[in-house]
Every structure is written in structure tokens, then in C-alpha cells.
C-alpha positions in Angstrom: 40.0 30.2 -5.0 36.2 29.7 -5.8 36.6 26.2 -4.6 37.8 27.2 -1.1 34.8 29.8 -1.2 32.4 27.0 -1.6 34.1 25.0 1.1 33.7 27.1 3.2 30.5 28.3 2.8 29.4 25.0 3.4 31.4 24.7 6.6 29.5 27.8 7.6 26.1 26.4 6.3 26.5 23.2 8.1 27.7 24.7 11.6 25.0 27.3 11.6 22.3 25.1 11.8 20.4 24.4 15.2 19.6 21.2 15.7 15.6 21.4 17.2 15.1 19.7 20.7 11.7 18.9 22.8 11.7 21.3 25.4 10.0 17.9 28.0 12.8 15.5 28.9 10.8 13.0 30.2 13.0 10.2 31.5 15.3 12.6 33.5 15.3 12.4 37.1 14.4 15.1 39.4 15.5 15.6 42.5 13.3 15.6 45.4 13.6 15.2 49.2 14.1 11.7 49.4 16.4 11.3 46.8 14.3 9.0 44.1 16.8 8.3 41.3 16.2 6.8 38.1 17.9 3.3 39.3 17.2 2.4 42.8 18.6 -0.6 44.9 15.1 -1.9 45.0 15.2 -2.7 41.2 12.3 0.1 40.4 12.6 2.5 37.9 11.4 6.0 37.3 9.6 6.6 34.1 8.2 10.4 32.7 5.5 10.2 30.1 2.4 10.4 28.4 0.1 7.6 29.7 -2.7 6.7 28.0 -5.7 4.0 28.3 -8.0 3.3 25.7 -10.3 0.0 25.1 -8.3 -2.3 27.1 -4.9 -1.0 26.2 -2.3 0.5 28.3 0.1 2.6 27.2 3.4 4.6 28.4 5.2 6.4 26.0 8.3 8.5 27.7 10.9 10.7 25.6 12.9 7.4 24.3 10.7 4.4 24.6 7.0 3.2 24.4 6.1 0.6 27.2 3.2 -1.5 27.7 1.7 -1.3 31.1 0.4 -4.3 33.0 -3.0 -4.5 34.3 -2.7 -4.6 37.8 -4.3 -3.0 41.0 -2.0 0.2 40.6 -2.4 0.3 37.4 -6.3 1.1 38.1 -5.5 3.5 40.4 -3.4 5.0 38.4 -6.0 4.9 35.2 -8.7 6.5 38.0 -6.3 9.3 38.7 -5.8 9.9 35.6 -9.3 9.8 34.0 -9.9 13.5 36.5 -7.7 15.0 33.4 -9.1 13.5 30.4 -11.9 15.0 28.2 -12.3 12.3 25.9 -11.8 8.7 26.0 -8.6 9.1 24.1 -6.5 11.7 26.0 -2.9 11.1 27.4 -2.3 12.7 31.0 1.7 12.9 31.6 2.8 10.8 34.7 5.8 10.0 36.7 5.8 6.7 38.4 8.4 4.2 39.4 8.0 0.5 38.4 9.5 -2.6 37.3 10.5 -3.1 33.5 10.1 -6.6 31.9 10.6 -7.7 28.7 9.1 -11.3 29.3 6.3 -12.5 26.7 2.7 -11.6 27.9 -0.1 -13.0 26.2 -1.9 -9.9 25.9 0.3 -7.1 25.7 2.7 -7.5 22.5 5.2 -4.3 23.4 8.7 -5.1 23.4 8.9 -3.3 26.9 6.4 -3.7 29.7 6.1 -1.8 32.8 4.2 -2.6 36.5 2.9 0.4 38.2 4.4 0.0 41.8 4.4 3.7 43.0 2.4 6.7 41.6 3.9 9.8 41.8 2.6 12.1 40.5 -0.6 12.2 37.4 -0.9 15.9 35.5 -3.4 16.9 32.7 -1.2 17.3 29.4 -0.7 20.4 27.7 -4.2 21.4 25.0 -1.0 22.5 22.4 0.2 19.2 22.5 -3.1 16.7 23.4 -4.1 17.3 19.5 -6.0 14.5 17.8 -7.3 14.3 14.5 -10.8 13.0 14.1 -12.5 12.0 10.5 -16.2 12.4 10.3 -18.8 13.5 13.1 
């Protein structure tokens, strides 16, 4: 009798628990007027994240991957766009863009995953809760 007890407050135990979940899915789709989708016929894809540039290095991070970004010309409007939002050098905006993904060797940037900036949707400042850095001396 005890042992079935046990048991089953386990059970319980175990399917009582919530399991915690970012509130931001990043990579999901939304649907606008013209119908951009996360796959399109024209081999672009759309990509949610945190975007961040700092001393030469480009950076994408979205809810399931990190990507590289190349350095191209939409890449610096994109970086000018997003530099309205930042108030230090080391800030991430959030951005939704579509691009192409490569995973092709690049000489400078070593991410397994690299994206090209082809079309800038939209550029937002992130939120101060979670834009938290910690910085070591003055």
C-alpha cells in the first residue's frame, strides 16, 4: 500500500510541474497583408531576433539559432537603423528581416549559419528588462 502511495505521488509530482516558456517566439511567422511566410518561392527566409553589432562583428540570434550576418550594403542599412535604438555600443535591437541562409565557409565570419540581409522589415528597440549587461569596473 505505501508503495502505490509513493507511486503515485510521484505521478502527481511529475505531472504538476509547468514546464517555463519565453513568452517571444521569434522565428514564427506573422501574417501580414501580403502574405510573407517563413519559406518563400524566392528562396528567402524570415528570421525574428536580437541583432547585434559590435567591433566588426555581426550577429543574429533568433529563438533557435545564432546566425552570422554578412557585411553587405543592407546589412549597413540595417546596422544604421538600428543604431537610433541603441544606448551603448553593445545593445541588441530585435529585427525581423527576410534573407538568404548559407552555411558556405567565410573567411571572416566562423558561425555555422550565415545570413544576407535582403529585405528589412521591421528594426525595434529591445525591451530595458531584458537588454541587461554586466559590466566589471568603471
Amino acid at each position: 500500500m505505501k508503495k502505490l502511495l509513493f507511486i503515485t505521488l510521484i505521478v502527481v509530482a511529475f505531472t504538476s510541474c509547468k514546464s517555463d516558456k519565453k513568452t517571444e517566439n521569434y522565428e514564427t511567422p506573422t501574417a501580414q497583408s501580403d502574405e510573407k511566410t517563413a519559406n518563400n518561392s524566392d528562396e528567402l527566409t524570415l528570421l525574428k531576433g536580437e541583432f547585434v553589432y559590435y567591433d566588426g562583428a555581426a550577429v543574429l540570434q533568433t529563438n533557435t539559432e545564432i546566425y552570422g550576418v554578412l557585411l553587405t550594403n543592407k546589412f549597413k542599412e540595417l546596422n544604421d537603423r538600428a543604431e537610433r535604438f541603441k544606448t551603448n555600443p553593445t545593445d541588441y535591437v530585435v529585427i525581423e528581416i527576410r534573407g538568404r541562409i548559407t552555411n558556405e565557409a567565410h573567411e571572416k565570419i566562423l558561425w555555422a549559419n550565415k545570413v544576407e540581409v535582403v529585405e528589412i522589415l521591421s528594426v525595434k528597440p529591445s525591451s530595458e528588462e531584458s537588454n541587461t549587461i554586466v559590466k566589471l569596473g568603471s
